[in-house]
DRENDO-1510 file (C-alpha; in Angstrom, 1 decimal, always signed):
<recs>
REC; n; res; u; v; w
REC; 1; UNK; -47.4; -10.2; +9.3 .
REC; 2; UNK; -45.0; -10.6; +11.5 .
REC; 3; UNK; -45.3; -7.4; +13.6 .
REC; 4; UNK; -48.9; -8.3; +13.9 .
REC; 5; UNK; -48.3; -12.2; +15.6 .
REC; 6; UNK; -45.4; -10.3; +17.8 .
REC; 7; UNK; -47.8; -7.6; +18.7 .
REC; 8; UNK; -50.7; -10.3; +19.4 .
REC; 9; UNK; -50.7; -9.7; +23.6 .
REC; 10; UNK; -50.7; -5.9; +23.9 .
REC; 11; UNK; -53.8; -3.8; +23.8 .
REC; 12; UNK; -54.0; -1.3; +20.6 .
REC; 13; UNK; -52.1; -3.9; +18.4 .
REC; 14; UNK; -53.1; -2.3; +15.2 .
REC; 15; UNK; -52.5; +1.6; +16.6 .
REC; 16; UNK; -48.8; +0.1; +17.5 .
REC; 17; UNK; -48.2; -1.1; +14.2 .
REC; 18; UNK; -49.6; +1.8; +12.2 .
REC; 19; UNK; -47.0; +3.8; +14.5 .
REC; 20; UNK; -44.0; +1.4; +13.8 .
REC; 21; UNK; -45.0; +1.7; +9.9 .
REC; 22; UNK; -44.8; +5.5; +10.0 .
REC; 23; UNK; -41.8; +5.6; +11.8 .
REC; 24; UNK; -39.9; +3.4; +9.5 .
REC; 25; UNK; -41.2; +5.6; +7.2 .
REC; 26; UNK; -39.6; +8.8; +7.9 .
REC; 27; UNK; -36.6; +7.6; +10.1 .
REC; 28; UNK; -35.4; +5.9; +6.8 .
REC; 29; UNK; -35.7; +9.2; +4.2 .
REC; 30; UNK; -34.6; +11.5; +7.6 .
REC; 31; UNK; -31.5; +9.3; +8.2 .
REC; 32; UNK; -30.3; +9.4; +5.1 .
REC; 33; UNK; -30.0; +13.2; +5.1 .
REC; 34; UNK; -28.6; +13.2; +8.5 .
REC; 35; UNK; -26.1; +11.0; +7.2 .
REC; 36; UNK; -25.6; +13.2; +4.0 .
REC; 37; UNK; -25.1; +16.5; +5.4 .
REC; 38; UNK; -22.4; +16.5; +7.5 .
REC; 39; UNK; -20.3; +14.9; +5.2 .
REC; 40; UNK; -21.3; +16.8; +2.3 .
REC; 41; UNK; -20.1; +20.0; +4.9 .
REC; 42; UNK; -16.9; +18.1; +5.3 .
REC; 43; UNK; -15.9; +16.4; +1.8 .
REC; 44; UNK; -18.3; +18.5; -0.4 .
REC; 45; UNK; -18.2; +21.9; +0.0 .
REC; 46; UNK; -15.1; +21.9; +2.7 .
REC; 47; UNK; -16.5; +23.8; +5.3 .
REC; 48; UNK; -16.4; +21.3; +8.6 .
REC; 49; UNK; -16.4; +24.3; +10.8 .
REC; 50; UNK; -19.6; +25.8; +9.5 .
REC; 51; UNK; -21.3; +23.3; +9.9 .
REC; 52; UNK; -19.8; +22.6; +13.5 .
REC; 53; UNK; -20.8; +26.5; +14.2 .
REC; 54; UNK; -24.2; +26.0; +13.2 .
REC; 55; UNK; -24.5; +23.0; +14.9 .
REC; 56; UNK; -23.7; +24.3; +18.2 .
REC; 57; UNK; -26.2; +27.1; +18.0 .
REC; 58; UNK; -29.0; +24.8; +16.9 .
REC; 59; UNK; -28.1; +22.8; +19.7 .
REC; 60; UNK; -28.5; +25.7; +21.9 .
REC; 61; UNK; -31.9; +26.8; +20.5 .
REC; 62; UNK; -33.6; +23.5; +20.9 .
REC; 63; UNK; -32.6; +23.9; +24.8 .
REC; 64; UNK; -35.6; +26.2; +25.1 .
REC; 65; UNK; -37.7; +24.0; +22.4 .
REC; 66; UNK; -37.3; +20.8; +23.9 .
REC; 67; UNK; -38.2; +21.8; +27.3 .
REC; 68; UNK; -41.7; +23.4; +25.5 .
REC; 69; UNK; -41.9; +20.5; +23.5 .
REC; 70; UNK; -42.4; +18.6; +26.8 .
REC; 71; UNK; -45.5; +20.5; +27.9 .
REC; 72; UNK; -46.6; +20.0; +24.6 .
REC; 73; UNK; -46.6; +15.9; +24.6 .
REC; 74; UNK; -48.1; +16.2; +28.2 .
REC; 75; UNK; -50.8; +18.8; +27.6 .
REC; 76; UNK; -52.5; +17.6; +24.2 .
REC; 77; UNK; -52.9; +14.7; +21.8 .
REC; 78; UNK; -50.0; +13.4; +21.0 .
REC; 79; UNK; -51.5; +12.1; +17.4 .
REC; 80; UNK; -52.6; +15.4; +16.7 .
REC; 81; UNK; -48.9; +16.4; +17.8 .
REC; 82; UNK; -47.6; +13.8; +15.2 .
REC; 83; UNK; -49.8; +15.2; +12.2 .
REC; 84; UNK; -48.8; +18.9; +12.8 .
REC; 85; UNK; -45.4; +18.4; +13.1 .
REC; 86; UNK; -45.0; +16.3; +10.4 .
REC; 87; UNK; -46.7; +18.6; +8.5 .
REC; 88; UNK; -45.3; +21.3; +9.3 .
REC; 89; UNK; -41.1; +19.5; +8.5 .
REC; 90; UNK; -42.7; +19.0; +5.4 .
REC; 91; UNK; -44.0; +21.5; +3.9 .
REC; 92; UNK; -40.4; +23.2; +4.9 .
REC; 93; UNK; -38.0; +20.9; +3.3 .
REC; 94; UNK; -39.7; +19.9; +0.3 .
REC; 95; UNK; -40.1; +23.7; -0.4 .
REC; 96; UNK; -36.4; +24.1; -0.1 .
REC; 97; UNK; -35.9; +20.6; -2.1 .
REC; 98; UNK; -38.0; +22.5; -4.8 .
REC; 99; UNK; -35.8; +25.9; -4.6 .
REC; 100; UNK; -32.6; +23.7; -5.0 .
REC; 101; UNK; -34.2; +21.9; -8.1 .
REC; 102; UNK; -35.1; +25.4; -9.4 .
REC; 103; UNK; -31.3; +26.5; -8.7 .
REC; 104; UNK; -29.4; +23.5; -9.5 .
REC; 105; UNK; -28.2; +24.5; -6.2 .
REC; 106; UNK; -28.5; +25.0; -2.6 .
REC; 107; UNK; -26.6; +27.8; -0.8 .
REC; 108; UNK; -25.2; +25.9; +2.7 .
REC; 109; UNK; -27.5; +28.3; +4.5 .
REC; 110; UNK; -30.9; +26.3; +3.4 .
REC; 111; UNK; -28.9; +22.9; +3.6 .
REC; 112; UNK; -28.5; +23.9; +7.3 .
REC; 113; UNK; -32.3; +25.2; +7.8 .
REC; 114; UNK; -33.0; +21.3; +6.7 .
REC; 115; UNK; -30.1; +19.7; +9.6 .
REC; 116; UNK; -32.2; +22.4; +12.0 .
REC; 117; UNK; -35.6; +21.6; +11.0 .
REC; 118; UNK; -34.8; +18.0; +11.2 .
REC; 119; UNK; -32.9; +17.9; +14.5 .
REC; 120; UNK; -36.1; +20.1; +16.3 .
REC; 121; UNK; -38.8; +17.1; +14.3 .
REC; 122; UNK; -36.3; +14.7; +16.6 .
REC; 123; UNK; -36.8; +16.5; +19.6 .
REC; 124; UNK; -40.5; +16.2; +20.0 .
REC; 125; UNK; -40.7; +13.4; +17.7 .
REC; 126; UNK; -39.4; +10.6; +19.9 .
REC; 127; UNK; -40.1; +11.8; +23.2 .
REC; 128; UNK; -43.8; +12.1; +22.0 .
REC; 129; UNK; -42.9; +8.3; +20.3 .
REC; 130; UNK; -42.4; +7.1; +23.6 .
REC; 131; UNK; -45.0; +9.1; +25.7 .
REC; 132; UNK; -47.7; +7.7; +22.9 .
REC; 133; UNK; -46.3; +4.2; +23.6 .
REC; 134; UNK; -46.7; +4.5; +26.9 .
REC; 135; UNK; -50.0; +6.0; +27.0 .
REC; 136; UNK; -51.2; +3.2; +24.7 .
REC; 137; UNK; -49.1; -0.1; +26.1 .
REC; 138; UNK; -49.9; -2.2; +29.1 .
REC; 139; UNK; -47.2; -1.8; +31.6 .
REC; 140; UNK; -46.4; -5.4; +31.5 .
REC; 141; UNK; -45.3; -5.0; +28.2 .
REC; 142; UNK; -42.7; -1.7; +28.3 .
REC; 143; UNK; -39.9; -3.2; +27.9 .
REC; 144; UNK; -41.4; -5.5; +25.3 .
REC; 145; UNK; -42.3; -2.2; +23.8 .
REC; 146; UNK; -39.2; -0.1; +24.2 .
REC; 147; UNK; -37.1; -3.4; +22.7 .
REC; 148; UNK; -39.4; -3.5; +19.9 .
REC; 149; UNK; -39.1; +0.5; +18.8 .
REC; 150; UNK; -35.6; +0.2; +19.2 .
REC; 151; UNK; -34.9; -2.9; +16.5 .
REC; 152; UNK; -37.5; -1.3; +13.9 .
REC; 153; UNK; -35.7; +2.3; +14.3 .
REC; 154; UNK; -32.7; +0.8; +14.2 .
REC; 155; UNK; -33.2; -2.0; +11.3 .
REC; 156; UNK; -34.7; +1.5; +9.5 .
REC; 157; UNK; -31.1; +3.2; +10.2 .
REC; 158; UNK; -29.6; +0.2; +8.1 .
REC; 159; UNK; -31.4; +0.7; +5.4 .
REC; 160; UNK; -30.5; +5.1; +5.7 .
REC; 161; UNK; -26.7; +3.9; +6.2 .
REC; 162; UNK; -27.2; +1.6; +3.0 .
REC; 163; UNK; -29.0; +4.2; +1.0 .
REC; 164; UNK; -26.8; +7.2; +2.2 .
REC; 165; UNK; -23.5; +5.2; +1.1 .
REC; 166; UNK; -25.0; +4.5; -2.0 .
REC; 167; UNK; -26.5; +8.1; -3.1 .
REC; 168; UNK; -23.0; +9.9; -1.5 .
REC; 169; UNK; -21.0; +8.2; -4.2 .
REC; 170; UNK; -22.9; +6.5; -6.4 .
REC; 171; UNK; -21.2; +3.7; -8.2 .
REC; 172; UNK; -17.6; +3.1; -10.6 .
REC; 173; UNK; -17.5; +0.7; -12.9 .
REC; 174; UNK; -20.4; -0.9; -11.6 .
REC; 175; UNK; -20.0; -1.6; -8.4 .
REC; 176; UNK; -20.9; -0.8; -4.8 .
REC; 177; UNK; -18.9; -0.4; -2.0 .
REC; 178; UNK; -21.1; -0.5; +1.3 .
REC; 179; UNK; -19.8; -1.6; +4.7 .
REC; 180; UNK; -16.1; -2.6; +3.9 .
REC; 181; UNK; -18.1; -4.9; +1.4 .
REC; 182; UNK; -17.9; -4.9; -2.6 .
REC; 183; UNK; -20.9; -5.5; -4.7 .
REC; 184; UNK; -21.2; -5.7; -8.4 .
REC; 185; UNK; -24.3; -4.5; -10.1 .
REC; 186; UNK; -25.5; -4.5; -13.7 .
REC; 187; UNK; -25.3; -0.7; -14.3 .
REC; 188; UNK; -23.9; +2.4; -12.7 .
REC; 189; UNK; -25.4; +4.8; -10.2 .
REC; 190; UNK; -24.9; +8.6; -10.3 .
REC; 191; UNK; -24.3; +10.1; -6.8 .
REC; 192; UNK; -27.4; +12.0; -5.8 .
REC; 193; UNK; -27.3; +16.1; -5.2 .
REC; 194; UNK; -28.4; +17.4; -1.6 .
REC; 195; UNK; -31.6; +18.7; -3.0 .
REC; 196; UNK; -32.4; +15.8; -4.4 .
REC; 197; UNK; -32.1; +13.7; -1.0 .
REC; 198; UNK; -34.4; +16.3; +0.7 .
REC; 199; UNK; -36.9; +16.0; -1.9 .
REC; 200; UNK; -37.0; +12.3; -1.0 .
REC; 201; UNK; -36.9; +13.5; +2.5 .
REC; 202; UNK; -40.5; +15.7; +2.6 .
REC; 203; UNK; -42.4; +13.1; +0.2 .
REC; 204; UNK; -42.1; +10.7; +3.0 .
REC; 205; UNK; -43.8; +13.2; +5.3 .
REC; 206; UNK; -46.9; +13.0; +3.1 .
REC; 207; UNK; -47.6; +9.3; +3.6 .
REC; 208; UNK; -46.7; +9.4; +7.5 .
REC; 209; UNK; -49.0; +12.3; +8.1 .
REC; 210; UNK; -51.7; +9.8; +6.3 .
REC; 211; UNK; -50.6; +6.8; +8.3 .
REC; 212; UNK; -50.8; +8.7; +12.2 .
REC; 213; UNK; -54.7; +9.7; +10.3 .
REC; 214; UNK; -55.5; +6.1; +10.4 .
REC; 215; UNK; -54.4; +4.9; +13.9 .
REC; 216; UNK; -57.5; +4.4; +16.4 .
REC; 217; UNK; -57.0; +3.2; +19.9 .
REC; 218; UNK; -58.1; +3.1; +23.7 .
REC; 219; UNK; -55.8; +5.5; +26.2 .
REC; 220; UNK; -54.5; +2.8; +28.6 .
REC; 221; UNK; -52.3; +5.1; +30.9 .
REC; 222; UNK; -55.0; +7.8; +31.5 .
REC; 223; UNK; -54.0; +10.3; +33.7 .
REC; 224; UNK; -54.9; +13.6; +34.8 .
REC; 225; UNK; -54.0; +16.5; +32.0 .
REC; 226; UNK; -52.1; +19.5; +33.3 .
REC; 227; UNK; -53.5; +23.1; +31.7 .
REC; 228; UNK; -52.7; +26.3; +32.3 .
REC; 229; UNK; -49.3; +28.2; +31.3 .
REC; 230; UNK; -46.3; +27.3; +30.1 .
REC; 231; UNK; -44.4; +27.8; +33.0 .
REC; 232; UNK; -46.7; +25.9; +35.6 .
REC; 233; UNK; -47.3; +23.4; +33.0 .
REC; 234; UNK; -43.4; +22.7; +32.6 .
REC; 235; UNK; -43.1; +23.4; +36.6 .
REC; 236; UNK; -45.2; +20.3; +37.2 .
REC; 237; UNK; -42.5; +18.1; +35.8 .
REC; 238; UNK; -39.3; +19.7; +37.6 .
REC; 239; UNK; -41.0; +19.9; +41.4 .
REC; 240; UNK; -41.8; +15.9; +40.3 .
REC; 241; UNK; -38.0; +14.8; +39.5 .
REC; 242; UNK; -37.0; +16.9; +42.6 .
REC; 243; UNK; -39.4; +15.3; +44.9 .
REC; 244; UNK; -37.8; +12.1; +43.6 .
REC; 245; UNK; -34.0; +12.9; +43.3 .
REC; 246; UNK; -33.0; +8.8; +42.8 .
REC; 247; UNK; -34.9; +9.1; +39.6 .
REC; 248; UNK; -33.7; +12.4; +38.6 .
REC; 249; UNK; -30.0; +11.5; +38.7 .
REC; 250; UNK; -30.4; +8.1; +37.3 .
REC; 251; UNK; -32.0; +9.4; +34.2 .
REC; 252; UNK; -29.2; +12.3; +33.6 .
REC; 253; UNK; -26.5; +10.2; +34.1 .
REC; 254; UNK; -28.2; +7.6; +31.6 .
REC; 255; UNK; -28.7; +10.2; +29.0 .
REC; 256; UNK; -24.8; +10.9; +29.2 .
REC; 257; UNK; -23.7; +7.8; +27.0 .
REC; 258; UNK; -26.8; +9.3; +24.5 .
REC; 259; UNK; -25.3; +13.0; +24.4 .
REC; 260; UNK; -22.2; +11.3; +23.5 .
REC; 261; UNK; -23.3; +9.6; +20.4 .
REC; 262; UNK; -24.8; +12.1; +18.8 .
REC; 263; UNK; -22.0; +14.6; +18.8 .
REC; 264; UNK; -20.0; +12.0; +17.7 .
REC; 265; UNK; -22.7; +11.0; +14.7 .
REC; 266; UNK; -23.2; +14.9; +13.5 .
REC; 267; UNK; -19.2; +16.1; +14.3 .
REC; 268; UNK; -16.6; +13.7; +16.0 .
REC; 269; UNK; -17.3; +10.7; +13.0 .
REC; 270; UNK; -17.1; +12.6; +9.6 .
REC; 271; UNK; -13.9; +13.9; +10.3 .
REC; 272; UNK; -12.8; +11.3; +12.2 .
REC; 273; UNK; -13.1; +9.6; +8.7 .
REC; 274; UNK; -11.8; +11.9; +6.5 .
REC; 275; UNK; -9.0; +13.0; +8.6 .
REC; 276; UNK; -7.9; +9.7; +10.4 .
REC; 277; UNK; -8.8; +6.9; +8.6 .
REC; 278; UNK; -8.8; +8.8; +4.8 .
REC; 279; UNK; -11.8; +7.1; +3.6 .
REC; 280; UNK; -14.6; +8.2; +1.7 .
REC; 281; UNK; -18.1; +8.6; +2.0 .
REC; 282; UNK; -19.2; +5.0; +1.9 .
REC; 283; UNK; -16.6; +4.2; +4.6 .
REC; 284; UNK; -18.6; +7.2; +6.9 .
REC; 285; UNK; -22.0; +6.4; +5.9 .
REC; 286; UNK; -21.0; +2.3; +6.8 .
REC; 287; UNK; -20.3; +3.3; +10.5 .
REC; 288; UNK; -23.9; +4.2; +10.6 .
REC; 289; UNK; -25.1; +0.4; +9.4 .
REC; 290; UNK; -22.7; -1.3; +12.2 .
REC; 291; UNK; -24.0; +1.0; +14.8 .
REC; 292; UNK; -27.7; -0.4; +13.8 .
REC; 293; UNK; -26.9; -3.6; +13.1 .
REC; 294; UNK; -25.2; -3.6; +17.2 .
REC; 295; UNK; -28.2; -1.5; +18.0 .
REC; 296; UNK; -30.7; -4.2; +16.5 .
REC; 297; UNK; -28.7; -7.2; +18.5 .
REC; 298; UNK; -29.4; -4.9; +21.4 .
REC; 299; UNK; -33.2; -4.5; +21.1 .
REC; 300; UNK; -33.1; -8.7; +20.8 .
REC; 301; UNK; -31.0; -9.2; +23.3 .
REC; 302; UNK; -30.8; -6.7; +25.4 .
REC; 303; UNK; -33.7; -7.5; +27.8 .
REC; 304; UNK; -32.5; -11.4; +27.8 .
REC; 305; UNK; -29.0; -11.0; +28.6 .
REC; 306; UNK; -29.8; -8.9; +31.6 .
REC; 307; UNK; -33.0; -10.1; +32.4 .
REC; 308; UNK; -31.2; -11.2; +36.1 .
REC; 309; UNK; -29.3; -8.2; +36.5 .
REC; 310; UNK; -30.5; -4.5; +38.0 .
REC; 311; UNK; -30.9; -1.8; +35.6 .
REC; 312; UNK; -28.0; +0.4; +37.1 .
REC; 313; UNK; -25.6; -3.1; +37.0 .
REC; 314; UNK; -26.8; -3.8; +33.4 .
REC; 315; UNK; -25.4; +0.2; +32.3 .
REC; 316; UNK; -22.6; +0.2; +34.2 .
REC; 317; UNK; -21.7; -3.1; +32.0 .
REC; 318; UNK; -22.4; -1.2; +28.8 .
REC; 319; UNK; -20.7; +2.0; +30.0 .
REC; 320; UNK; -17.5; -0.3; +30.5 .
REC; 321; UNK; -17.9; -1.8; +27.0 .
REC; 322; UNK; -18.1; +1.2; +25.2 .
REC; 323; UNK; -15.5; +2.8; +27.0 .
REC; 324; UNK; -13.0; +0.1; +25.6 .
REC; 325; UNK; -14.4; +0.6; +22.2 .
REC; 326; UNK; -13.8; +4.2; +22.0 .
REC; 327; UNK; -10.1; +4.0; +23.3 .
REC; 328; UNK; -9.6; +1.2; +20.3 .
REC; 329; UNK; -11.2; +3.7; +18.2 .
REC; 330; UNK; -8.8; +6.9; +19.2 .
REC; 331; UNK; -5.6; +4.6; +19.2 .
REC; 332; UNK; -5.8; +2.5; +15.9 .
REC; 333; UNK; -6.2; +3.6; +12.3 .
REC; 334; UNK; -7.4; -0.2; +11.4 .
REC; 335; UNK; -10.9; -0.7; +9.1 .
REC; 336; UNK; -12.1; -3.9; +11.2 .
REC; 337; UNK; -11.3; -1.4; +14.9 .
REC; 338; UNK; -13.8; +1.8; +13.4 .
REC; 339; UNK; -15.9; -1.2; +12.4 .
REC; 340; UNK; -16.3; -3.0; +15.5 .
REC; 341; UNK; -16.6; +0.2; +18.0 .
REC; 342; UNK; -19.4; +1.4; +16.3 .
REC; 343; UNK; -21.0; -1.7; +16.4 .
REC; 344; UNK; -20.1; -1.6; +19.8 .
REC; 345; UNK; -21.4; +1.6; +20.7 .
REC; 346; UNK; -24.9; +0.3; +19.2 .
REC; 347; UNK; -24.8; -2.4; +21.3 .
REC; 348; UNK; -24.4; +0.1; +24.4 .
REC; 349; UNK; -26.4; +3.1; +23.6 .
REC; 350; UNK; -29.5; +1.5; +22.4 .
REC; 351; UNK; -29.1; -0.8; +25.7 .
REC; 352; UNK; -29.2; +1.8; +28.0 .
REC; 353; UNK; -31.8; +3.9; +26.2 .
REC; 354; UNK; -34.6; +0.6; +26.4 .
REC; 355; UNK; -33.0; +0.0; +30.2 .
REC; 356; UNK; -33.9; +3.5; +31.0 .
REC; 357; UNK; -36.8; +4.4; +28.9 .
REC; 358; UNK; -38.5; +1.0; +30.7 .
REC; 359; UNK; -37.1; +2.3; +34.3 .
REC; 360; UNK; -38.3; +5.5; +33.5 .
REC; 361; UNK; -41.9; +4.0; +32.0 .
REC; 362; UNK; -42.3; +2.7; +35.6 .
REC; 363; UNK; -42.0; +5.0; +37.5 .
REC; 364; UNK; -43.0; +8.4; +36.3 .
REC; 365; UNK; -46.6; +8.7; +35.3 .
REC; 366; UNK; -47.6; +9.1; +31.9 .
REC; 367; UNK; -48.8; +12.7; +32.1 .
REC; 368; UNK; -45.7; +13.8; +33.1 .
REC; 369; UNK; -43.4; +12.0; +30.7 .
REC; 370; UNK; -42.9; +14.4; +28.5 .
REC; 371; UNK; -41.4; +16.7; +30.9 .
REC; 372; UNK; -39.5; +14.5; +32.9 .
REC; 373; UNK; -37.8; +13.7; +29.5 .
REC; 374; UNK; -37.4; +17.5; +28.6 .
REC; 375; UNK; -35.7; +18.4; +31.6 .
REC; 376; UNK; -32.9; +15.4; +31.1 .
REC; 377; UNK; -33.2; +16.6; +27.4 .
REC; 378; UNK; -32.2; +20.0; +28.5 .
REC; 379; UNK; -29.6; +18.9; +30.7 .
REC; 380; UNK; -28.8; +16.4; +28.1 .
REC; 381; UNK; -27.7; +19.6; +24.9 .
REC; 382; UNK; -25.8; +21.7; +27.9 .
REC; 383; UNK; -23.7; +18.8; +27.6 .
REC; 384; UNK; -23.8; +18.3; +24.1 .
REC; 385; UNK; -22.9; +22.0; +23.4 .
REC; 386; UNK; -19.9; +21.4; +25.8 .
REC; 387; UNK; -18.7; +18.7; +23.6 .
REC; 388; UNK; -19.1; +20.6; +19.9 .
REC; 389; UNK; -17.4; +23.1; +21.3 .
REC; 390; UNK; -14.4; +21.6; +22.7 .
REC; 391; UNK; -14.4; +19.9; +18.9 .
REC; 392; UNK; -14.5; +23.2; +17.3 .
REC; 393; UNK; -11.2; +24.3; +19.0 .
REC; 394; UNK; -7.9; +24.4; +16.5 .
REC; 395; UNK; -6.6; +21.5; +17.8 .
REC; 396; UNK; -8.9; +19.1; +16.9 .
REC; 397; UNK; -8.9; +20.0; +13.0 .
REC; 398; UNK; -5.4; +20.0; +13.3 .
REC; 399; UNK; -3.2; +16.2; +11.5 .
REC; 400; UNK; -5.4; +13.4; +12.8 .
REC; 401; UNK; -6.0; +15.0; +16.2 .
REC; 402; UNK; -9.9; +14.7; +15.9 .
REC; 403; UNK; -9.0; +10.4; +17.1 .
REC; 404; UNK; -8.8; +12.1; +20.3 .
REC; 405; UNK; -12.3; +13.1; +20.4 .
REC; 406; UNK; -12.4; +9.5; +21.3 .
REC; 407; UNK; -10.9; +10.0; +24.6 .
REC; 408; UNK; -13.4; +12.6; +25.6 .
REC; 409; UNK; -16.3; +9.9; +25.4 .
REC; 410; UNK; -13.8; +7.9; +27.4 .
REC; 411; UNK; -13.5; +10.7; +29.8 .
REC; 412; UNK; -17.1; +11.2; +30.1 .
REC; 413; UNK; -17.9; +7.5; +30.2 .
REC; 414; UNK; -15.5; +7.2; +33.3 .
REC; 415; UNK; -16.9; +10.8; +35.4 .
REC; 416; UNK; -20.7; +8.9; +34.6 .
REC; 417; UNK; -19.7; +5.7; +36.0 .
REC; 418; UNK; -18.5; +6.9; +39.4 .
REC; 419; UNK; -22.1; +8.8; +40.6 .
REC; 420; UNK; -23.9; +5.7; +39.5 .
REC; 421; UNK; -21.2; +3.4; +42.2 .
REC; 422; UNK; -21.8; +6.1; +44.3 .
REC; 423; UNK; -25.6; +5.8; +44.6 .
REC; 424; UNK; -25.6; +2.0; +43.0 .
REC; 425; UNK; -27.6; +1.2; +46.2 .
REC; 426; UNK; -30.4; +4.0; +46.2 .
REC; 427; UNK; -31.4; +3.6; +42.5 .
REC; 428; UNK; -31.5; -0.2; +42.9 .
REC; 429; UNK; -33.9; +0.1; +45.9 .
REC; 430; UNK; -36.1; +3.3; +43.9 .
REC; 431; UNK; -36.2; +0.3; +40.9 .
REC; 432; UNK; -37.3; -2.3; +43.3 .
REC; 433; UNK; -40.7; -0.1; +44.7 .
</recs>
């Protein structure tokens, strides 16, 4: 009811809703097993550097799939696109799920395949989220739109953190520990096996690929469709950025804080828990509920607080933010600091994803979208892979020396800030025509 009166001045109301629905959907059964498998590679089975290992090399493959999964969004329907993936994610993890309930076990091999498949779903999964939102959105309303995908993906990540503290550990004597919080509750809970989460996981891809059947609506941005091959297909989005450079390095540099945040969600936290702080699972899966609950005040706010600022001004104000969090975060072993940085980093990421995802919205046209995003993408793993593997390095898993993975963020924080001073003036004149 109340997504329908907020949705009541946009075009395709009920196709918008139907696409919020199935994204709650799966991002709440697909958070929780993001949130579950690294730790269970970390506190479970003990083997942090597998798992870093594999991570960098899926990391490295989805380079090549995220740029194709760009001429994909741009070149066919991008509902279609949403059925066959989900289909396709699964049909693979619920037959794993089934193996590992067969087994009473899971070798860490298929646990990995699962992380893989789930991280390559991502990659074309909110790119085409966005490039469908655009295509069926008024562009009055993209940043209405951008604020609103952010709060329900990130009020669904709650919910993941919640459920992932809970089915790590289950319960003791009754009660629940979630978010530096203790609950009591009438009965005990038994701490769920991997397979069992992934079985969860692939039943919610059922009912999305039912719910994306369902949505009807009228193509708004309408553009010309690019055929042909591959290449010229995924050339038409590179000779785009580089006839307008402004917009080219705004978006990398705005993906940089993004990059960040996920090699510290997958790598940098889990230890940082276990080895730093020397909590448990519920402590780990917590951090993911503050970062949601600062990403939700984001997609609220966001848009108000700096409703008289520039884009570029409004980032470089987040950037600086964040940047103090981490430091606190790398200097003090202190429940309240971990707390408050990730609620922090919420705050900041998820502001400069809607601030660029809007800037972006305006000024690159719909058909090329995809592309435009899978070239920053691209740029946006190199990074990434950079990162995990200056975390797989001995020193890092040596004491409590994975805090300084904080300064890194730091680091990179400071070398984005100084090209976006540097051209402060060109990108605010490119976001003014």
């Amino acid at each position: 009811m109340i997504i329908n009166i907020t949705f009541v001045s946009m075009q395709n109301k009920q196709a918008i809703t139907l696409l919020f629905l199935a994204n709650i959907i799966s991002g709440l059964a697909q958070g929780i097993s993001m949130v579950a498998i690294p730790w269970y590679f970390v506190k479970v089975v003990d083997r942090p550097e597998f798992f870093t290992s594999s991570y960098v090399i899926i990391t490295f493959l989805t380079l090549f799939w995220g740029l194709y999964a760009g001429t994909l969004i741009d070149r066919y329907s991008r509902k279609k696109l949403f059925i066959i993936i989900n289909a396709a994610c699964g049909l693979i993890i619920g037959s794993i799920a089934l193996y590992g309930f067969h087994m009473s076990y899971l070798a860490d091999f298929f646990v990995i395949l699962v992380f893989g498949v789930t991280i390559f779903n991502y990659n074309i999964h909110y790119p085409n989220l966005y490039a469908f939102g655009q295509e069926i959105t008024e562009s009055k309303n993209y940043g209405k739109l951008n604020s609103y995908i952010e709060v329900q993906g990130q009020t669904t990540s709650v919910l993941a953190g919640a459920f992932a503290a809970l089915l790590l550990t289950g319960t003791q004597n009754n009660v629940l520990e979630i978010a530096g919080f203790s609950f009591v509750l009438p009965f005990d809970i038994m701490a769920w096996d991997i397979y069992e989460i992934f079985l969860m996981d692939s039943i919610t891809y059922v009912f999305v690929i039912f719910i994306f059947m369902m949505i009807k609506y009228k193509p708004i941005a309408k553009d010309l469709v690019h055929k042909g091959a591959l290449f010229f297909r995924l050339k038409g989005g590179v000779l785009y950025l580089k006839e307008n450079p402004i917009i080219f390095i705004f978006g990398f540099l705005s993906y940089m804080l993004f990059a960040f945040t996920l090699v510290e969600v997958h790598v940098l936290l889990p230890s940082y828990v276990h080895q730093f702080l020397k909590m448990d699972g519920n402590v780990y899966a917590s951090a993911e509920i503050y970062y949601s609950i600062g990403a939700i005040l984001s997609g609220v706010l966001v848009l108000r607080v700096f409703n008289k600022l520039t884009t570029v001004t409004s980032i470089i104000l987040l950037l600086i933010i964040v940047s103090v969090a981490f430091y606190a975060m790398a200097i003090y072993n202190v429940l309240w600091v971990f707390f408050l940085g990730n609620l922090t980093l919420g705050i900041a990421n998820s502001g400069v994803r809607i601030l660029r995802t809007t800037f972006l919205f305006n000024h690159v046209p719909n058909n090329l979208i995809g592309r435009a995003n899978s070239v920053f993408s691209s740029l946006n793993i190199m990074v990434r892979m950079l990162m995990i593997g200056a975390f797989t390095l001995p020193f890092f898993n040596t004491d409590d020396n994975i805090r300084y993975g904080y300064f890194i963020g730091v680091l990179l924080m400071f070398l984005t800030l100084i090209p976006l001073l540097y051209w402060y003036k060109r990108i605010i004149t490119a976001e003014k025509n």
